[in-house]
N, C-alpha and C positions, 0 to 999 in steps of 0.2 A: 726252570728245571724241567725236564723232561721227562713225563710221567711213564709206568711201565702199566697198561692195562691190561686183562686176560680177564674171560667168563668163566665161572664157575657154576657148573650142574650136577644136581644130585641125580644119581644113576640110574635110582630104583624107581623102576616098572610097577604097578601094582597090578596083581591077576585080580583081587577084587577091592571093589569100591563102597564096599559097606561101612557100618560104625564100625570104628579100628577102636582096640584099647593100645592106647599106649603106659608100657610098666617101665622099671626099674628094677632090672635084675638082681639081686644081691649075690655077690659070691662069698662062698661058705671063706672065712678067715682061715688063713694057714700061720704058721707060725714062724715070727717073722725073725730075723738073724736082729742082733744087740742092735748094730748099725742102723737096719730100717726102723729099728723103734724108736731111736735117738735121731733121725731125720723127722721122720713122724710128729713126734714133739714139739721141733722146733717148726716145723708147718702147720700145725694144729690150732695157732692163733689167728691163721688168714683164711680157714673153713667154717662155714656151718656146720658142716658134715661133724664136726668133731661136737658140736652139740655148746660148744662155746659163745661168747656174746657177739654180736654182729661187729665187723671189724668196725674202726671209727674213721677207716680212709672214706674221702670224700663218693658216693655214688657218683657215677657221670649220666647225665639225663641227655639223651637223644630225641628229641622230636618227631615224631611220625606221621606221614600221611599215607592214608589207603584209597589209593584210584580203583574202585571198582567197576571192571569193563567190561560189559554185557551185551548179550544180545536182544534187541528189543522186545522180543517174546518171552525171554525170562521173570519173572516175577521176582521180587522181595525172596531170596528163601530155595531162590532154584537156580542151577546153572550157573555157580561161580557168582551170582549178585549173591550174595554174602546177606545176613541180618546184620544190622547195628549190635546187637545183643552178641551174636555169633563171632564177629571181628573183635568186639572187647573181649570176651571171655579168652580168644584164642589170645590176645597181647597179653592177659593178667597169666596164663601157663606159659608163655616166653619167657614173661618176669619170672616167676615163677622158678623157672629151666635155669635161670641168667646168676640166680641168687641160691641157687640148690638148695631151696626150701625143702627137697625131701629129706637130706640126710644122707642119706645111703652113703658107706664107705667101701673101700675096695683095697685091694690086694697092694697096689700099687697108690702108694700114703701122698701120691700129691693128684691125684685125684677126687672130684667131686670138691668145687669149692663155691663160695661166693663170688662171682667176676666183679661184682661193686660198679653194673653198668645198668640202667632201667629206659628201658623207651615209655614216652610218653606220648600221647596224641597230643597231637600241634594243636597251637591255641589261637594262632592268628595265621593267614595265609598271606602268600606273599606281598599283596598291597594293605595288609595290616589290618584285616577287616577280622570277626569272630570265624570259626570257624570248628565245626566239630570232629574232624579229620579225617571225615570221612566223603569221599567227593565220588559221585557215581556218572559214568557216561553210556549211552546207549550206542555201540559203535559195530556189528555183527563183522566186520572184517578186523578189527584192533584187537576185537578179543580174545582173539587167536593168533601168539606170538611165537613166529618162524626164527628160530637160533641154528648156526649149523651153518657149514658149508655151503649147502643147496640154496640156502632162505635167498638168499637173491636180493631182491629192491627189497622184500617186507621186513631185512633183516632190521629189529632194532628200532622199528618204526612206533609201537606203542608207546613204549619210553621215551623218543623224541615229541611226540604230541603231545605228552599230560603231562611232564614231569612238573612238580615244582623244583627252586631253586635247589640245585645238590647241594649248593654248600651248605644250607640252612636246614633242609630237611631229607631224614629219610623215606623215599618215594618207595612205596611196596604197592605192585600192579598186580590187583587179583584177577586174573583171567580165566576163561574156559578152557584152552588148550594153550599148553607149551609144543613146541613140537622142534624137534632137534632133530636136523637129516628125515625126518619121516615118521621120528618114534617116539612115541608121547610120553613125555617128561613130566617131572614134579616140580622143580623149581630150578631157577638160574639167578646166579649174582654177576655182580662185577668185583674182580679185585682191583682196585686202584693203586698203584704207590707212586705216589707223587707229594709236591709239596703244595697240595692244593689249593693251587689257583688256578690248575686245567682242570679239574674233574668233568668228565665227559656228559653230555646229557642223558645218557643212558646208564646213569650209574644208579644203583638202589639194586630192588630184590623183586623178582617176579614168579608168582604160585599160580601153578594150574589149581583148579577144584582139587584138584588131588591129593596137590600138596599143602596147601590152606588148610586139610583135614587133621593133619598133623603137626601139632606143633613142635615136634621135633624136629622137623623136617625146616620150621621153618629156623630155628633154631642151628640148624647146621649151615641154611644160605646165609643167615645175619653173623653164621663167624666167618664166610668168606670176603663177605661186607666190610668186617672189619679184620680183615689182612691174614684169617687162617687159613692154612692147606689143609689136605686130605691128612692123615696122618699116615699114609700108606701114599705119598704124594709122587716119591720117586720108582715106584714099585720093584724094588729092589731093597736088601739089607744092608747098603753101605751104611756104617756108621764111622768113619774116619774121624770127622767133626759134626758132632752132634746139635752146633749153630749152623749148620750151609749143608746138612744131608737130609733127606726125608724131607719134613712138616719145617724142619727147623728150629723146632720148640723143644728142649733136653728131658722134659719130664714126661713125654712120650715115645716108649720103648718105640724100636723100630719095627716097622709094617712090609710087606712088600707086599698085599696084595689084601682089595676091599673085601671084608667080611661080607660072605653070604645073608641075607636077610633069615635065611632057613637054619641059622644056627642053631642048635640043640642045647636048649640050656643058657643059654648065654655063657656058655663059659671058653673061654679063649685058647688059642692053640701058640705054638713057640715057635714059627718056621724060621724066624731069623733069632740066630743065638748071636747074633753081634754089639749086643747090647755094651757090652764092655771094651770092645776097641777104641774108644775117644777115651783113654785116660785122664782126660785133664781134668780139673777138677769141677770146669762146668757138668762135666756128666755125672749126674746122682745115680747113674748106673752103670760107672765105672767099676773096675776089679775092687772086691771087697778089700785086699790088704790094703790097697788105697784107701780104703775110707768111704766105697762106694754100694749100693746095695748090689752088684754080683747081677747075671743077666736077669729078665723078668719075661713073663709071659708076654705075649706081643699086644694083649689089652684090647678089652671089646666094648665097652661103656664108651667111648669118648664118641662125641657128638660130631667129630669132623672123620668119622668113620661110615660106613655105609650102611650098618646094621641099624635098622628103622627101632622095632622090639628089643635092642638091646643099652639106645641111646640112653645113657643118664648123666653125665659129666663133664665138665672141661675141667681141665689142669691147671695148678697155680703158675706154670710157664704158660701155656697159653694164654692167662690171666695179664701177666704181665708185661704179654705180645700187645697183646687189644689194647689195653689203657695206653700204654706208650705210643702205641699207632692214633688214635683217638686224643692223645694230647700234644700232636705235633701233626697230623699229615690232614686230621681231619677237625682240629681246635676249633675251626671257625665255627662248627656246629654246638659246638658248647655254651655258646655266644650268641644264638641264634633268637630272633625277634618273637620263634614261634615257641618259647619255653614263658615268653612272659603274658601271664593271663591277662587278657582284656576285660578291662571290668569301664563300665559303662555310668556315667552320672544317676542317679535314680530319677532322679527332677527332670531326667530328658529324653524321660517317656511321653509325658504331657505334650512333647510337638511332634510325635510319629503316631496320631492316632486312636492312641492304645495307651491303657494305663494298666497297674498290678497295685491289688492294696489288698491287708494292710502288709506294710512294711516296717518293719521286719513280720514277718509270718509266723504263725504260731499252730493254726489250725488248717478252715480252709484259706486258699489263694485265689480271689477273684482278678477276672482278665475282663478288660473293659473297651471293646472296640467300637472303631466308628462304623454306627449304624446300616453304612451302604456295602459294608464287607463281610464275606463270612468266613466262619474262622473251621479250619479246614484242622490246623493239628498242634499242639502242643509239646513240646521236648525239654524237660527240666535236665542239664545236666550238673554236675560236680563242677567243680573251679579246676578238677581234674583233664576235663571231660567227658566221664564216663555218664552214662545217660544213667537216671534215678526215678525218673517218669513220664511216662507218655498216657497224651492226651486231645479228644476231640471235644470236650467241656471248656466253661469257663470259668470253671470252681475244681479246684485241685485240692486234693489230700495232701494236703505236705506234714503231718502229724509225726509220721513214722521216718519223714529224712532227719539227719544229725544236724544236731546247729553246726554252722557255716553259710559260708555265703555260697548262692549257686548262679546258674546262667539259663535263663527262659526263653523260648526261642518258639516266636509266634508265627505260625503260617497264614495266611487267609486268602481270598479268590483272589486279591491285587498285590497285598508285601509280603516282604517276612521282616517280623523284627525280633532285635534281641534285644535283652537288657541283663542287670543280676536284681537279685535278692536276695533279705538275708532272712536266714530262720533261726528263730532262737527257743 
């Protein structure tokens, strides 16, 4: 099959680089016609947002790996090297974004849902070894990735050196600079539609510093990722057929033109009144004698829109864009090698050197190496992978983590090993 690929960039510039807050605008409730209350209703079981129990369709777990690519003089903490601390925190607000843990409702009732999708940090990399998902290269020309017309030979080139397997994982390249024609970007995807067995080596998602700052941002390349447009995609208000105009998703009013970051209020303007032209019944914003809710503000919350401060939502159409792309074009990653944790015999510590006792763990955790080596660091993570302690000792506090089993991963002047434990 012959795949159709195109890049997708987020547009926004930022004049400054400080700590950003990112909110969630709430618009004030207006009062809505019988119709949108009785749509409401009936979508009310597939939201958070409505304050209801978690749907009980299956989550889809995605895999993830973070190429961190740096320039040698950057330190831990500077210049797009990212912390380990810093990269979890920013995937736990994706998760976070993905599952509309906030609530917030809006004007427009298929708005702000649960997508029922979660990325996870990979657990084994591609020859099956442990792996914490997070893989750093010192590379001062890779770390700065040329998109765009102009880019030339460098087009595309980070993503061909580090990628791992696309089918199996999502590759997300943290960089110092995006730069597109000349003008520093925040982030770039790839959209794929194909029946993936070509997915290119340059597929996944790549954050300047800029964009990594925001997890909305990244939030808006991982729905290009997974097969959403712009909602303002045709920059135009045709709405003829509200499956092949615009975004192509029906529960997003139509857009012609990306919201200014400098919106006042978060609150939404109506330039295209053509919400109601698609009569058929796929459009829930068909003419009301139809049965439909009647035109609608043109909507500023949705996260495939350009307003950074006003980002809080996908749509139960868009919802049910991604799952269906994710269970046909991109299945093989639901399957993939790196969703299943590696867990390591205990008994097969005793021939790399190094032992962990007692096992299971209760208080401290002694680490016992051989004599000729020195032990440089320590990293307890989750079965998750999310790191729970770091360490340059050989006696760990583990009093305070949850019983479960977890994964220890030893550094010193000659190996690294890993193994698990369990605490109880």
């Amino acid at each position: 099959m012959k795949s159709i690929i195109f890049l997708a960039t987020f547009l926004l510039v930022f004049s400054q680089l400080g700590i950003a807050q990112h909110f969630c605008a709430e618009h004030p409730a207006t009062q809505l016609e019988i119709q949108k209350g009785a749509l409401l209703n009936q979508k009310n079981h597939n939201s958070k947002g409505s304050k209801t129990s978690k749907s009980s369709e299956e989550v889809l777990e995605i895999p993830v790996v973070f190429h961190v690519i740096h320039h040698d003089s950057s330190s831990i903490g500077e210049e797009g090297n990212h912390t380990d601390s810093t990269i979890f925190a920013t995937l736990d607000s994706v998760n976070n974004i993905l599952a509309h843990t906030s609530g917030v409702t809006f004007d427009n009732p298929f708005s702000g849902v649960d997508i029922g999708v979660k990325l996870v940090i990979a657990k084994q990399d591609p020859d099956g070894n442990y792996t914490q998902g997070i893989i750093r290269y010192v590379d001062p020309v890779l770390s700065v990735v040329y998109e765009g017309a102009s880019a030339g030979i460098m087009r595309d080139s980070t993503q061909k050196t580090y990628h791992w397997t696309v089918q199996d994982y999502l590759n997300v390249y943290l960089v110092h600079i995006l730069d597109v024609d000349g003008v520093k970007r925040s982030g770039v995807a790839i959209y794929y539609f194909g029946d993936g067995t070509d997915i290119p080596d340059i597929d996944g998602i790549v954050l300047a510093k800029k964009g990594f700052d925001y997890p909305s941002i990244f939030a808006h390349e991982l729905g290009h990722y997974l097969s959403l447009f712009h909602t303002f995609e045709s920059w135009n208000c045709n709405n003829d057929n509200c499956e092949v105009n615009g975004d192509q998703v029906c529960d997003t009013p139509p857009k012609q033109s990306a919201t200014d970051n400098d919106a006042i209020g978060c609150l939404a303007n109506d330039d295209c009144n053509t919400d109601t032209d698609d009569s058929n019944s796929r459009n829930p914003f068909r003419p009301i004698d139809l049965g439909g809710l009647g035109n609608q503000s043109d909507g500023i919350e949705n996260y495939m829109d350009n307003v950074l401060d006003c980002h809080c939502a996908f749509t139960q159409g868009q919802k049910d864009r991604i799952r269906t792309y994710i269970q046909s074009t991109r299945k093989a990653i639901l399957s993939s090698h790196a969703l299943i944790p590696l867990i390591t015999s205990l008994n097969k510590s005793m021939e790399m050197d190094f032992s962990i006792y007692p096992t299971p763990a209760k208080g401290l955790l002694h680490i016992s190496i051989d004599k000729n080596q020195i032990l440089r660091n320590v990293k307890v993570y989750s079965i998750d992978g999310v790191l729970m302690l770091e360490s340059d000792k050989i006696e760990l506090p583990t009093q305070d983590l949850p019983k479960g089993v977890y994964i220890i991963h030893i550094e010193t002047d000659k190996k690294v090993f890993s193994d698990t434990f369990i605490k109880y």
